[in-house]
KEDRENRO-937513 format. One record per atom (N, C-alpha, C, O, CB): residue number from 1; residue in one letter; chain; atom name; y, x, z. Coordinates in steps of 0.2 Angstrom, whole numbers, padded with zeros to 4 digits. Glycine has a CB too. Layout:
     k   r   c    a      yy      xx      zz
   NUM   A   A   CA       Y       X       Z
...
END
This chain:
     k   r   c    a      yy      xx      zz
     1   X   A    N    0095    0061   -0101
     1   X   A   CA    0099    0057   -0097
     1   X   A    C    0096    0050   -0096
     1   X   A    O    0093    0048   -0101
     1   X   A   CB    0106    0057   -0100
     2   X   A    N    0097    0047   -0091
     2   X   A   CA    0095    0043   -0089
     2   X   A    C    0099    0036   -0095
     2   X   A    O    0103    0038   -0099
     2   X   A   CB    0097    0043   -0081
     3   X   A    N    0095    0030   -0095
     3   X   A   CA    0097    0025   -0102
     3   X   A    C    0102    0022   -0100
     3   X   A    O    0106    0020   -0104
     3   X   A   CB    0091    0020   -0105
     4   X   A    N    0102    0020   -0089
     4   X   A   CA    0103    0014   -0088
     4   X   A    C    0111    0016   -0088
     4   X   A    O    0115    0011   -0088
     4   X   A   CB    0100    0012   -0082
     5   X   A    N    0115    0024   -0089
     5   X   A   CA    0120    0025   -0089
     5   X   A    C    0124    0028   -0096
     5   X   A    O    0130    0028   -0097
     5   X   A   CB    0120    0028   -0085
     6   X   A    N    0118    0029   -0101
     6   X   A   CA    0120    0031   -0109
     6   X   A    C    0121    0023   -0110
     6   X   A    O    0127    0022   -0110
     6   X   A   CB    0113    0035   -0115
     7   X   A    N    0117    0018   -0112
     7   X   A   CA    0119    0013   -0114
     7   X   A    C    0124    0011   -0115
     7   X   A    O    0126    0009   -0121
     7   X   A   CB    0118    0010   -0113
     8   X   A    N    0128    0011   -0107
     8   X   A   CA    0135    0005   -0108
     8   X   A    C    0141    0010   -0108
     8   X   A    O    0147    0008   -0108
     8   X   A   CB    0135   -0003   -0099
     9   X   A    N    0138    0016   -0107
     9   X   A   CA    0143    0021   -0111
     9   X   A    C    0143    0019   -0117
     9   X   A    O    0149    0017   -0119
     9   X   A   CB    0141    0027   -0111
    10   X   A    N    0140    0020   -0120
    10   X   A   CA    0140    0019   -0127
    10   X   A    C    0143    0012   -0129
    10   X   A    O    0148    0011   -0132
    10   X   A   CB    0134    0020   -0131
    11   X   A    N    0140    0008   -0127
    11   X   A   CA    0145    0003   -0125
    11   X   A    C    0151    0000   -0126
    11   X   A    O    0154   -0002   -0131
    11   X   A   CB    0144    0002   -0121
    12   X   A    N    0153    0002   -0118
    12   X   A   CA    0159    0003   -0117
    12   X   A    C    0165    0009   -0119
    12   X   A    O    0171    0008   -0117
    12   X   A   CB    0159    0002   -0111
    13   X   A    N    0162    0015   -0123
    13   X   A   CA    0168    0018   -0125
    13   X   A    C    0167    0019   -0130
    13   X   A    O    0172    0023   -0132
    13   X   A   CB    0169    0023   -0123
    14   X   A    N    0162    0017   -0136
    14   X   A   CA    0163    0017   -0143
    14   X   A    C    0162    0009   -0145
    14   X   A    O    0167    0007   -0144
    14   X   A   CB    0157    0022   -0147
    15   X   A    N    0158    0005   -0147
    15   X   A   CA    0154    0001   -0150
    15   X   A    C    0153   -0004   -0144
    15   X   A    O    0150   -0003   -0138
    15   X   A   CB    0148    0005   -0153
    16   X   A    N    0155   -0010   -0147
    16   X   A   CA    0148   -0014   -0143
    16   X   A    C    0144   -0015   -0146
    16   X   A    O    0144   -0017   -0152
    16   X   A   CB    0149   -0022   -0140
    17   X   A    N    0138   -0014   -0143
    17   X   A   CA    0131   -0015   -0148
    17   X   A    C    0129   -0011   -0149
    17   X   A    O    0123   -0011   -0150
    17   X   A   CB    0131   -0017   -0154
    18   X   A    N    0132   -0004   -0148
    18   X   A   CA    0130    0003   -0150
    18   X   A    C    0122    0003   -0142
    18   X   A    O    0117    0006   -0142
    18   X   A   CB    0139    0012   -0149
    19   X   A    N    0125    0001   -0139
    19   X   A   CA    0121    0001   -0132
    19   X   A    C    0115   -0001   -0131
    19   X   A    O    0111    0001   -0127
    19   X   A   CB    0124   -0001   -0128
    20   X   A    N    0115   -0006   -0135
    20   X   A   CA    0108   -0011   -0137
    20   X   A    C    0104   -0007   -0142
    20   X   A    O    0097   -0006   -0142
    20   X   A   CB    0112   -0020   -0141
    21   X   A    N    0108   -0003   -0146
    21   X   A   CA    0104   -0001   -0152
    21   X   A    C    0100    0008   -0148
    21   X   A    O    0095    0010   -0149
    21   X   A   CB    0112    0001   -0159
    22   X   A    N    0105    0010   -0143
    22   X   A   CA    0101    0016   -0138
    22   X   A    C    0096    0015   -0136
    22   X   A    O    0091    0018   -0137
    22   X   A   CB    0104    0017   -0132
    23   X   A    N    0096    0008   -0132
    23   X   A   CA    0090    0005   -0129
    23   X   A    C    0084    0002   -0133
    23   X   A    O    0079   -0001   -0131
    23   X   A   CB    0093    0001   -0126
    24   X   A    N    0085    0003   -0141
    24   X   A   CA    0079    0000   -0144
    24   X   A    C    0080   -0006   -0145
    24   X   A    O    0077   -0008   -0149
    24   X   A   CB    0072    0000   -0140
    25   X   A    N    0085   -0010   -0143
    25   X   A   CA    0084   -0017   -0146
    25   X   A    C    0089   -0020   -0152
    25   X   A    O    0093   -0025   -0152
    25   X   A   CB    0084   -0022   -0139
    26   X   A    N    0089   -0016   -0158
    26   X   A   CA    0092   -0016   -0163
    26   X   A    C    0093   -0023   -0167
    26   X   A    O    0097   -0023   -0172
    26   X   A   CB    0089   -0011   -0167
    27   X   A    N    0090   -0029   -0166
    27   X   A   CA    0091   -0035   -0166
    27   X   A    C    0098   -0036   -0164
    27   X   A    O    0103   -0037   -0168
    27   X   A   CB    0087   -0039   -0161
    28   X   A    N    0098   -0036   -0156
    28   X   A   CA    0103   -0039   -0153
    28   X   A    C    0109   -0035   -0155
    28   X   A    O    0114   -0038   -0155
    28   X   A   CB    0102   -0039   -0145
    29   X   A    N    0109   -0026   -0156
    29   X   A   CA    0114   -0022   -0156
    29   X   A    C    0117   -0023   -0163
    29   X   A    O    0123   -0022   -0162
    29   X   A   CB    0112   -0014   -0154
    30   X   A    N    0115   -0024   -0169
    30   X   A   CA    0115   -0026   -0174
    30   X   A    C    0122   -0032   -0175
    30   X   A    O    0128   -0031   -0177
    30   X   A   CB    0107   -0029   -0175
    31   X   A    N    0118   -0037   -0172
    31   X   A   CA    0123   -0044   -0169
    31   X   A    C    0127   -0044   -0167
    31   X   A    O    0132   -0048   -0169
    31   X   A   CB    0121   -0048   -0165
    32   X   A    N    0129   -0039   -0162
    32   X   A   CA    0134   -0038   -0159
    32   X   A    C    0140   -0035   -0160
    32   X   A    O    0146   -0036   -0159
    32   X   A   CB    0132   -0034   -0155
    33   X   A    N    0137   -0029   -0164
    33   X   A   CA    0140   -0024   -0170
    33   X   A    C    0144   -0031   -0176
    33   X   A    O    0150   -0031   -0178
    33   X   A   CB    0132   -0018   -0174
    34   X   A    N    0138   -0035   -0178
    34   X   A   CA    0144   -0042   -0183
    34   X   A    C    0145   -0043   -0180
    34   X   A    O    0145   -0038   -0177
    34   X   A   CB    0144   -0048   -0187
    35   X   A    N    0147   -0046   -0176
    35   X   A   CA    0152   -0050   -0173
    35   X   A    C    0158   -0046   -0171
    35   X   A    O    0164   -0048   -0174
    35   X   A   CB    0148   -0053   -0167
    36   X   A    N    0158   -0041   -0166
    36   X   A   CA    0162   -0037   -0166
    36   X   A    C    0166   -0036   -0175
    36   X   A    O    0172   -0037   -0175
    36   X   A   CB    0158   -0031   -0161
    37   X   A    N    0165   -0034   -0179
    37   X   A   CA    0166   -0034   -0185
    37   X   A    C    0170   -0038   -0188
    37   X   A    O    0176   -0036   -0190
    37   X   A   CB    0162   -0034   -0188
    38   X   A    N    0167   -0046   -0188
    38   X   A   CA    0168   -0052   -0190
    38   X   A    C    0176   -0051   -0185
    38   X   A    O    0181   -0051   -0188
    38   X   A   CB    0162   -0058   -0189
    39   X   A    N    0177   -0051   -0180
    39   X   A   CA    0181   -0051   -0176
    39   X   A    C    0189   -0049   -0177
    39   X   A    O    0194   -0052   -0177
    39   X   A   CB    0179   -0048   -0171
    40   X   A    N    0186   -0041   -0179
    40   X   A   CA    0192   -0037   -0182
    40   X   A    C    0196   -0038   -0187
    40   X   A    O    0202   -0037   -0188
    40   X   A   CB    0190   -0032   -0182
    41   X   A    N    0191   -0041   -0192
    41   X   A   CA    0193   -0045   -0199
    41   X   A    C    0196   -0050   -0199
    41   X   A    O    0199   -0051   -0204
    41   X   A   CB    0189   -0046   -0205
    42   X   A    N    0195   -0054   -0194
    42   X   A   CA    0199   -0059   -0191
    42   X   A    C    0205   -0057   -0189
    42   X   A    O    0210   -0058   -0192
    42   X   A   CB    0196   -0062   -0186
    43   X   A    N    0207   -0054   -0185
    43   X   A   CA    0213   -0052   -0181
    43   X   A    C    0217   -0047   -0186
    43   X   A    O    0223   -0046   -0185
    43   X   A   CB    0211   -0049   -0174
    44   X   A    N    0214   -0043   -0190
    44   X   A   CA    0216   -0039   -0194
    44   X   A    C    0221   -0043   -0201
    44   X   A    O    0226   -0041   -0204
    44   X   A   CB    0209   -0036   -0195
    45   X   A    N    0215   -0052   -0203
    45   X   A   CA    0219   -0056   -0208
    45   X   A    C    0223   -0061   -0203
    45   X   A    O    0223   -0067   -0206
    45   X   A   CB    0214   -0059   -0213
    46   X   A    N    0226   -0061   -0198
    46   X   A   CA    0229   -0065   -0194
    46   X   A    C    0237   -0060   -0194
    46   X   A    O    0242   -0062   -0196
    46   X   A   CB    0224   -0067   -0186
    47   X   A    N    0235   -0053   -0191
    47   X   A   CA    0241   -0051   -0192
    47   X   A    C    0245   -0048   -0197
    47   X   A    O    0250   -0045   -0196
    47   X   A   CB    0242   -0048   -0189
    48   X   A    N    0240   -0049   -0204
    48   X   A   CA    0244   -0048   -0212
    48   X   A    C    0248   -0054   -0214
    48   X   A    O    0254   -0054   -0216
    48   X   A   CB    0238   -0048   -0219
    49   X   A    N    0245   -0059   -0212
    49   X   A   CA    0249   -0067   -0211
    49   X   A    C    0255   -0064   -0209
    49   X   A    O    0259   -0062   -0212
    49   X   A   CB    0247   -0074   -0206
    50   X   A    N    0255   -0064   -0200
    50   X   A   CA    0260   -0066   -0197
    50   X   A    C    0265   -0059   -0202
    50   X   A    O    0269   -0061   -0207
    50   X   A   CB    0259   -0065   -0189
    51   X   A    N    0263   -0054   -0200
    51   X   A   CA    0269   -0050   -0203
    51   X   A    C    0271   -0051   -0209
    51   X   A    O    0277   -0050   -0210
    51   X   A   CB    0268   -0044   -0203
    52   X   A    N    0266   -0054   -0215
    52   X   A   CA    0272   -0058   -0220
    52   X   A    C    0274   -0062   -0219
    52   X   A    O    0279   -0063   -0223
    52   X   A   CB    0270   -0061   -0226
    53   X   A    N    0273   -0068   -0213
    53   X   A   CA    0279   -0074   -0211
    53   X   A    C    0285   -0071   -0210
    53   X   A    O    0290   -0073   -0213
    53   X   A   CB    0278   -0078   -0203
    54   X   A    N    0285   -0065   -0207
    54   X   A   CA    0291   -0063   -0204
    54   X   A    C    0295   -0058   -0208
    54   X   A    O    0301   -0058   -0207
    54   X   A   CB    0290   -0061   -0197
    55   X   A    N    0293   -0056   -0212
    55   X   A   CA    0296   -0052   -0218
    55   X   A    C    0296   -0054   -0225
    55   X   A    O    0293   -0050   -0229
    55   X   A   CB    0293   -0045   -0219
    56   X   A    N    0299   -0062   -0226
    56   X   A   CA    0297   -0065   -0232
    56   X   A    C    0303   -0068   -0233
    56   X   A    O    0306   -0073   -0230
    56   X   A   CB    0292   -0070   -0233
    57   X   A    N    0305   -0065   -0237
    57   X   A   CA    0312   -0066   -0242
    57   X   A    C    0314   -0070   -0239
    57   X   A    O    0311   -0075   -0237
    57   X   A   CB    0311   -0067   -0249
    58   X   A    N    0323   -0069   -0240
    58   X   A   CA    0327   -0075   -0237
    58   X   A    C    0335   -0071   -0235
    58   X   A    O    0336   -0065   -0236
    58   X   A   CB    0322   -0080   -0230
    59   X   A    N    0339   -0076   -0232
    59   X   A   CA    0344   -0073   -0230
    59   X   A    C    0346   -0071   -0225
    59   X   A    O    0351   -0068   -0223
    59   X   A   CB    0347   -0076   -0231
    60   X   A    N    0340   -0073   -0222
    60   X   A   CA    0341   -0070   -0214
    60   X   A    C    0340   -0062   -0213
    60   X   A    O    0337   -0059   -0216
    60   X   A   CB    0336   -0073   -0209
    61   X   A    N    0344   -0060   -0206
    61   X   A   CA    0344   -0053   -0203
    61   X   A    C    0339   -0052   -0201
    61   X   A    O    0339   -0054   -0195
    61   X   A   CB    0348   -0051   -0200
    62   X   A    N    0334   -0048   -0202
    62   X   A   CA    0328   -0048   -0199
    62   X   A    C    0331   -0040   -0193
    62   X   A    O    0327   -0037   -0190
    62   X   A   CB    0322   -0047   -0206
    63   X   A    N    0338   -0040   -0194
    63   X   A   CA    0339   -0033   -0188
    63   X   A    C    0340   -0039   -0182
    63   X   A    O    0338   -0037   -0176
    63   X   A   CB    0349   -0025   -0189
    64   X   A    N    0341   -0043   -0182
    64   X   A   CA    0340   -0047   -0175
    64   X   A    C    0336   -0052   -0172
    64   X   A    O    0335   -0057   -0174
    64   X   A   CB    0345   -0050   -0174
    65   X   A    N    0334   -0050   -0166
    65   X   A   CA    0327   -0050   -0163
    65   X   A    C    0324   -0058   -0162
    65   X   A    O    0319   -0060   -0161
    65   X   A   CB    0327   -0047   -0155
    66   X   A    N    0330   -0062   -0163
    66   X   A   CA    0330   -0071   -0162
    66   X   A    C    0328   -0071   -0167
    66   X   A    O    0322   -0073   -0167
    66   X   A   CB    0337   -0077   -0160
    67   X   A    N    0329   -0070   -0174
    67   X   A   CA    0324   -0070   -0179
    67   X   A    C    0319   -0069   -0182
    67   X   A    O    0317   -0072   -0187
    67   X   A   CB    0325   -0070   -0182
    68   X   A    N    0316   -0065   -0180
    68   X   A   CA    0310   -0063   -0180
    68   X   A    C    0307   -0065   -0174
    68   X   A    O    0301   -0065   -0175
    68   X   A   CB    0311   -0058   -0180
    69   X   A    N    0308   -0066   -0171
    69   X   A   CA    0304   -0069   -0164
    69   X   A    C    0301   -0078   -0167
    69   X   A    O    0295   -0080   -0168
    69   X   A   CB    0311   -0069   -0155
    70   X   A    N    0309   -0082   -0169
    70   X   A   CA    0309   -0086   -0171
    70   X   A    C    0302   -0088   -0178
    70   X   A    O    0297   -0092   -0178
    70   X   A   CB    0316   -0086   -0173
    71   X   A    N    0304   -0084   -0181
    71   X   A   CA    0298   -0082   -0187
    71   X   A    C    0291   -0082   -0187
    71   X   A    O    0286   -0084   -0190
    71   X   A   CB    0300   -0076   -0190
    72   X   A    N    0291   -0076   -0180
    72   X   A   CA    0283   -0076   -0178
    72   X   A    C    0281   -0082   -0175
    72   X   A    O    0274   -0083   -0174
    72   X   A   CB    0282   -0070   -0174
    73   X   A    N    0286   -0087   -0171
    73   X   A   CA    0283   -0090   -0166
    73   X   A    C    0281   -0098   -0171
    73   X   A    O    0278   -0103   -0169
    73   X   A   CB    0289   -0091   -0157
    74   X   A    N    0285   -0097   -0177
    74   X   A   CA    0284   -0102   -0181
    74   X   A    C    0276   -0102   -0183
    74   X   A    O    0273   -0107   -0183
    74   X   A   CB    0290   -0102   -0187
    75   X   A    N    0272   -0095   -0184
    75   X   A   CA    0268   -0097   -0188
    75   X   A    C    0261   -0094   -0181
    75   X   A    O    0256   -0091   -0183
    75   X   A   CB    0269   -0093   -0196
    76   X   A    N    0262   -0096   -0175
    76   X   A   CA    0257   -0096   -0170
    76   X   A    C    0252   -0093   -0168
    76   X   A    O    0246   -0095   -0167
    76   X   A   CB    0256   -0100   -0170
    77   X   A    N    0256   -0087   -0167
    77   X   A   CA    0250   -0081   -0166
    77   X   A    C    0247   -0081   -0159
    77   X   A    O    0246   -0075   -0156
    77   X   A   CB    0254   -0075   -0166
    78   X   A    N    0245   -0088   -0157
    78   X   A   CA    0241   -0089   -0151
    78   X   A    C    0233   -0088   -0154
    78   X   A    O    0228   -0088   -0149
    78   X   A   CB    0242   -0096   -0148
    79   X   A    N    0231   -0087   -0160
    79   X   A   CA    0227   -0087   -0164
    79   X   A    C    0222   -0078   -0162
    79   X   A    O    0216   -0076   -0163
    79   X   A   CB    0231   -0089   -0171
    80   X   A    N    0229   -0073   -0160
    80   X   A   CA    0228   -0067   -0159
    80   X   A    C    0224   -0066   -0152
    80   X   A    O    0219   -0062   -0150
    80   X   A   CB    0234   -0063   -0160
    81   X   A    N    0228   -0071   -0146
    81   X   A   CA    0224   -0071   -0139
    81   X   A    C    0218   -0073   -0141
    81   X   A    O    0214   -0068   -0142
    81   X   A   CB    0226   -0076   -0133
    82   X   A    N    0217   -0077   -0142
    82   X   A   CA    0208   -0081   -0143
    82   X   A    C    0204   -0076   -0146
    82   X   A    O    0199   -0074   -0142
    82   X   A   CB    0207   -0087   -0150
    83   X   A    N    0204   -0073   -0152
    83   X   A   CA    0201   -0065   -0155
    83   X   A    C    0200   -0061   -0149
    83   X   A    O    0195   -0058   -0148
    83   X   A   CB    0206   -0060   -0161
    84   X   A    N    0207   -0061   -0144
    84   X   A   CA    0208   -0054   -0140
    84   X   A    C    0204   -0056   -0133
    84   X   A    O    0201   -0052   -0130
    84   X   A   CB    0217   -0053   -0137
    85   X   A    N    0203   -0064   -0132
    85   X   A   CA    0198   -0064   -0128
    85   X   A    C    0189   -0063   -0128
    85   X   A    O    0184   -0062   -0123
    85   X   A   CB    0201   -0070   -0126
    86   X   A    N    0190   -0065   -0138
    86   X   A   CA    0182   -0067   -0140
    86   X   A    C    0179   -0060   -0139
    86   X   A    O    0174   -0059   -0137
    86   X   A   CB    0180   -0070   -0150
    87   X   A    N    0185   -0055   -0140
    87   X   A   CA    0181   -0047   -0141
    87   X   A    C    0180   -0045   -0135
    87   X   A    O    0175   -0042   -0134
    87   X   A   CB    0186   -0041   -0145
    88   X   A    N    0185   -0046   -0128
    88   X   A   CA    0184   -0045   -0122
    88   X   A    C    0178   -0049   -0118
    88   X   A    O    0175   -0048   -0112
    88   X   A   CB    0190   -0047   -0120
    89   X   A    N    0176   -0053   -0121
    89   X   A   CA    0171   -0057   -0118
    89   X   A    C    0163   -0053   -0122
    89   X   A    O    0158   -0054   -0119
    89   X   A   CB    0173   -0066   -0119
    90   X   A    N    0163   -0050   -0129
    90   X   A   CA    0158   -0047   -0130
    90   X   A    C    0158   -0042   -0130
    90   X   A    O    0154   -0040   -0133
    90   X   A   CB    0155   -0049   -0134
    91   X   A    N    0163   -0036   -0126
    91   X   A   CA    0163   -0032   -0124
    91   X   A    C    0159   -0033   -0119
    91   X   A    O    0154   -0031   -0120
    91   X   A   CB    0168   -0029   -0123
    92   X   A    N    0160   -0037   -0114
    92   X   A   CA    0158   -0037   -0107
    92   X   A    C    0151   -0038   -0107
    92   X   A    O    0147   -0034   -0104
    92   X   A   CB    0161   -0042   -0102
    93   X   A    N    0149   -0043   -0110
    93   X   A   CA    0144   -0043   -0112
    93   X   A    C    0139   -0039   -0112
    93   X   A    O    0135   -0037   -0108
    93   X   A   CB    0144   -0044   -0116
    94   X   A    N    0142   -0035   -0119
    94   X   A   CA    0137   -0031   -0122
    94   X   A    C    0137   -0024   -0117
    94   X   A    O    0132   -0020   -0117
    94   X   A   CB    0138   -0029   -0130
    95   X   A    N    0143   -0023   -0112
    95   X   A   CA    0141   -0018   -0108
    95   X   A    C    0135   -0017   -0102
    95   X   A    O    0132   -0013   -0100
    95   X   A   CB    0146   -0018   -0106
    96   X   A    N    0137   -0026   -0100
    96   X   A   CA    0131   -0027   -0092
    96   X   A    C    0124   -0029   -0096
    96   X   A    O    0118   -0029   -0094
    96   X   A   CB    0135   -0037   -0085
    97   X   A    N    0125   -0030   -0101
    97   X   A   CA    0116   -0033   -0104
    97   X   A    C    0115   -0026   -0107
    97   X   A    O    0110   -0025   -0104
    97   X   A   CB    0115   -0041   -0111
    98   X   A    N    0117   -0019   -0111
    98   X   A   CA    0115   -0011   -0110
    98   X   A    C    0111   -0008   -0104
    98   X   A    O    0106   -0005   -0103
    98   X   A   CB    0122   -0007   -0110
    99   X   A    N    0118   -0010   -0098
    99   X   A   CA    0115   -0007   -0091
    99   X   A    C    0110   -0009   -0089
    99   X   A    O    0106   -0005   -0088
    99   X   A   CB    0117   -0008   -0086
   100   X   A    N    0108   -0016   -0089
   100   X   A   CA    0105   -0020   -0085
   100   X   A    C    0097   -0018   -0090
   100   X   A    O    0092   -0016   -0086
   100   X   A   CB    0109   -0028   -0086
   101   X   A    N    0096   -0018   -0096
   101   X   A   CA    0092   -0016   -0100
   101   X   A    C    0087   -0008   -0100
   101   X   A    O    0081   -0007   -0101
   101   X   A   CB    0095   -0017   -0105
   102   X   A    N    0093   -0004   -0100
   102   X   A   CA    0094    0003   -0099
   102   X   A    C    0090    0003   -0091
   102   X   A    O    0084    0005   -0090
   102   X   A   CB    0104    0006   -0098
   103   X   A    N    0093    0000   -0088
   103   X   A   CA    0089    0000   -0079
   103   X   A    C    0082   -0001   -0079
   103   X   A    O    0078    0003   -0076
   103   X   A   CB    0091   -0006   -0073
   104   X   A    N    0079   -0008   -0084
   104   X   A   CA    0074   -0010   -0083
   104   X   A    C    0069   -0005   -0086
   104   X   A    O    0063   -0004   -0084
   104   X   A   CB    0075   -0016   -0086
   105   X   A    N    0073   -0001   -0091
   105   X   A   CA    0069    0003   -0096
   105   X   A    C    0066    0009   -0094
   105   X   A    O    0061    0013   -0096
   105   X   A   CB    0074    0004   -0102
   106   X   A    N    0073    0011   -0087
   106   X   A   CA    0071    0019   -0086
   106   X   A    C    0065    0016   -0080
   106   X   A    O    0060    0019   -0079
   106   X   A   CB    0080    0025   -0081
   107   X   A    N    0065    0009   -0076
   107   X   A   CA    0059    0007   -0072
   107   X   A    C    0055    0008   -0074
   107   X   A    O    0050    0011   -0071
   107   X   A   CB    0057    0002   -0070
   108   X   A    N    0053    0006   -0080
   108   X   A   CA    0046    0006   -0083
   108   X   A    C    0045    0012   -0086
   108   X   A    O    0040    0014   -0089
   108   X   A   CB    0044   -0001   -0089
   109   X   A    N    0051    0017   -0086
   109   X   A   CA    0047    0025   -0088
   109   X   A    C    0045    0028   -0082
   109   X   A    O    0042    0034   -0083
   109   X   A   CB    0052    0030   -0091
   110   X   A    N    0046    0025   -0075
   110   X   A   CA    0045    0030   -0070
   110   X   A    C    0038    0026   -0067
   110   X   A    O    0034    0029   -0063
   110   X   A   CB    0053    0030   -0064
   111   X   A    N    0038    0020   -0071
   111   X   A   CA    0032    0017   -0067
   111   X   A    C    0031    0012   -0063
   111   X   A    O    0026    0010   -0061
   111   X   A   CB    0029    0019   -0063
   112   X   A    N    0037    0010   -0060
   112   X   A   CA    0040    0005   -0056
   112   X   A    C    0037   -0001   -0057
   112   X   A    O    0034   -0001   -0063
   112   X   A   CB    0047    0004   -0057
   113   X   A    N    0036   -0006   -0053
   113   X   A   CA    0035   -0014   -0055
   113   X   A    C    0042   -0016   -0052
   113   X   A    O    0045   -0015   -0047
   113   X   A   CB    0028   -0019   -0051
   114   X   A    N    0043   -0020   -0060
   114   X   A   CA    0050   -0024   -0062
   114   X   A    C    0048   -0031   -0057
   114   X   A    O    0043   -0034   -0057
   114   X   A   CB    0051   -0026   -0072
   115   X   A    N    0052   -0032   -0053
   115   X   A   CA    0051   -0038   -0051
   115   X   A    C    0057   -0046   -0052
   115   X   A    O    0055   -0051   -0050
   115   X   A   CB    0050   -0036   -0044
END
């Protein structure tokens, strides 16, 4: 199979980074793979917080939705977009730089001049 379409498969439906790593360049796929990592352990200790903000002892009813809402918005889980955008943005990434590599890679197997 062709590289320019295994890459950002891999890519885009397991791993970012996995794609980079298809293609040989185990630097970049490496990096990608931390980061993506670093990411999740972030967002992963962002929503152990919140959900102890919001289930920490007290007198309140936590069966009603103003309190809890109240609870979560106290401790500013705008922190979760940012992660949600960092990871969307090195998704994309690592998808179009796979293809884009993958293409260059299957040129220079067919013989092509890259221009």
């Amino acid at each position: 199979m062709k590289k320019a379409f295994v890459s950002p498969l891999c890519s885009a439906l397991v791993i970012p980074g996995l794609g980079q790593i298809v293609n040989q360049d185990l630097r970049k796929g490496l990096l990608l793979l931390g980061f993506v990592f670093l990411l999740f352990i972030a967002g992963i200790i962002k929503l152990v917080r919140l959900v102890n903000a919001v289930f920490r002892p007290g007198e309140a009813n936590l069966a009603d939705p103003e309190i809890v809402m109240a609870r979560l918005w106290e401790n500013d889980p705008s922190i979760l977009w940012y992660l949600l955008a960092a990871f969307a943005s090195l998704w994309l990434y690592s998808v179009v730089d796979a293809y884009l590599k993958g293409r260059k890679l299957d040129q220079l197997e067919k013989g092509d001049v890259i221009g």
